[in-house]
N, C-alpha and C positions, 0 to 999 in steps of 0.2 A: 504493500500500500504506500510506502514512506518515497518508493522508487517511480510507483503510479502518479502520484500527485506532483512530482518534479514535471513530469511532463506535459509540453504544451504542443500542439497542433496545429506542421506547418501547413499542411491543404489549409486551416481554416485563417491562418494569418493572411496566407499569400490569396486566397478566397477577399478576404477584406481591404487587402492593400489595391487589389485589382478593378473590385467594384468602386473603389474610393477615388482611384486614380491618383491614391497615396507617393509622392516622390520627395528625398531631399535622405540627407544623411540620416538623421532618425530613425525614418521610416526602412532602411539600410543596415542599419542598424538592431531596429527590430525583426529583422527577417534573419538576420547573420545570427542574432544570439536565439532565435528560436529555432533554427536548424540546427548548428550548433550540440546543443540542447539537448536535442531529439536523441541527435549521434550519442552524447553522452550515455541517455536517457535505454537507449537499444545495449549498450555494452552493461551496465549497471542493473538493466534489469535481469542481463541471463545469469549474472552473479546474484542476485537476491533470488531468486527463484530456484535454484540450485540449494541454495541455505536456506531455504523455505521449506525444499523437499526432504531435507535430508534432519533436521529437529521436525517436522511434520511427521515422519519414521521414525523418528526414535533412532534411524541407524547413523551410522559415522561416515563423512563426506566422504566422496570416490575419489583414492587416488588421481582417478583420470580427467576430475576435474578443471581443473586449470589447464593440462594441456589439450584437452576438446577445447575450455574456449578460448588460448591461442590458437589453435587450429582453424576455428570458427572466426575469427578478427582476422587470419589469414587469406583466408578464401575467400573472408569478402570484398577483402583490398584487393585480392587478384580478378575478385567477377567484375570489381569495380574498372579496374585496368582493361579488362577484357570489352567492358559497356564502352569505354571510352575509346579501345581503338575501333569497335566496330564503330563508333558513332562518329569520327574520324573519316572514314571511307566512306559512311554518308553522305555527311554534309562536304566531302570531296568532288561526289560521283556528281555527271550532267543529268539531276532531277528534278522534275517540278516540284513547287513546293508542298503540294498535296501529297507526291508518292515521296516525299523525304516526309512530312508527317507521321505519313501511314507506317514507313519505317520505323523510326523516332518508337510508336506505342508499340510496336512489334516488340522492337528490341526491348523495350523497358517489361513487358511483359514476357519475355523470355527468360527475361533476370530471374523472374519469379520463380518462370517452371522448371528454371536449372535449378535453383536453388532446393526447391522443393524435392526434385528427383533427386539431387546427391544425396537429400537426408534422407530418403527412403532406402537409396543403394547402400548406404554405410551401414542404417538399420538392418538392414536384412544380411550383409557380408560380415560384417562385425559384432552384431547385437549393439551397436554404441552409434546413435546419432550423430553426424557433423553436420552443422544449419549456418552457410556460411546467409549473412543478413542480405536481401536484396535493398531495400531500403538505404541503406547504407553504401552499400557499393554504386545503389544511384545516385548517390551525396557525391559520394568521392567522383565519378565518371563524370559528373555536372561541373563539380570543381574544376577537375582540371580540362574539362571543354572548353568552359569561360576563362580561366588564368594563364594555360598553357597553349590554347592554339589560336591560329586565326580564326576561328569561325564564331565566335565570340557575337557578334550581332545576329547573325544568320541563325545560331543556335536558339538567341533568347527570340526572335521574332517566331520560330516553331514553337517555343513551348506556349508562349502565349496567347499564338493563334489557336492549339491546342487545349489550354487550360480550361474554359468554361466546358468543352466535352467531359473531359477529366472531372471536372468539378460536380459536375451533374452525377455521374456514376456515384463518385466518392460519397456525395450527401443521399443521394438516394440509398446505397446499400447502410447508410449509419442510419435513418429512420427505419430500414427495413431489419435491423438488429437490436431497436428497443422493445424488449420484453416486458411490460405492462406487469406480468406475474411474476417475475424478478424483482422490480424495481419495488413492486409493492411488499416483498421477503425483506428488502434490503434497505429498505428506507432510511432507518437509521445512521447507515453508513453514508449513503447520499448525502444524505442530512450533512455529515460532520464534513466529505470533501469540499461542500458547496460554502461551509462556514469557511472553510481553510481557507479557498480562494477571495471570499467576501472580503477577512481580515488583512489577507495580503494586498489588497487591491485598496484598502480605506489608507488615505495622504498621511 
């Protein structure tokens, strides 16, 4: 919970910066430290959840621990390397900018299903998950599209043009995951997050 509540959400910043037509360092500002953030937020929570499982058992942490989630912070710097040179050749190739969009969500969505499928193949080859983060490795692959190569406008004018599709999914499937009969189990805890954030937010 302690690792939940650090987290902030950037669809829903970049969602508000967008509609607002938000620009100037601040606002630059607030986007770098809520990504950021997130990143932090993705490594910190597979380490509390790990020590959640393991006093939730009663049994004694796994040696293999820490080096699954080096492993896992590995691969996803490398999917991330990997998003970045395919997206690279991309925004290279002679394409309109619809079949370089249509690419653009491919690729990002491929992050996913690599991802996903390694953790399945390790599960079943070794009994032991590796889940290298897709999220993340789209952190890193964004990063260094925008710092380290020329395509730096061309890049941000796809995602842009992109983002309200994206956005649409993203908010629709978050309504379509509130459980009414949950929320009403759990109210109390709701309760105490929604205070957390009130406190934090009073000048």
């Amino acid at each position: 919970m302690a690792v939940i509540l650090l987290a902030r959400s950037p669809s829903s910043a970049i969602a508000v910066i967008k509609e607002l037509s938000a620009k100037g360092p601040f606002t630059q500002l607030v986007l770098g430290t809520t990504v950021v953030s997130d990143v932090v937020v993705i490594v910190l929570f597979a380490v509390g959840l790990e020590l959640a499982r393991s006093w939730a058992s009663g049994a004694p942490l796994s040696a293999l621990f820490l080096p699954v989630l080096l492993t896992d912070l590995l691969l996803s710097l490398a999917l991330g390397y990997l998003l970045y040179f395919l997206l690279l050749r991309l925004l290279a190739a002679r394409l309109a900018p619809f079949s370089k969009g249509v690419g653009l969500l491919l690729l990002g969505y491929g992050g996913f299903v690599l991802a996903r499928g390694l953790e399945k193949a390790t599960l079943h080859w070794f009994h032991q998950p590796v889940t290298p983060e897709p999220l993340l490795a789209g952190v890193l692959a964004a990063f260094w599209i925008v710092n380290a190569s020329p395509y730096r406008d061309e890049f941000t004018r796809l995602v842009a043009a992109l983002s309200p599709a994206v956005f649409i999914a993203f908010f629709t499937l978050t309504g379509a995951s509130l459980a009414l009969d949950v929320l009403a189990a759990t109210w109390p805890v709701a309760l105490a997050v929604q205070s957390h954030h009130v406190v934090h937010l009073k000048p």
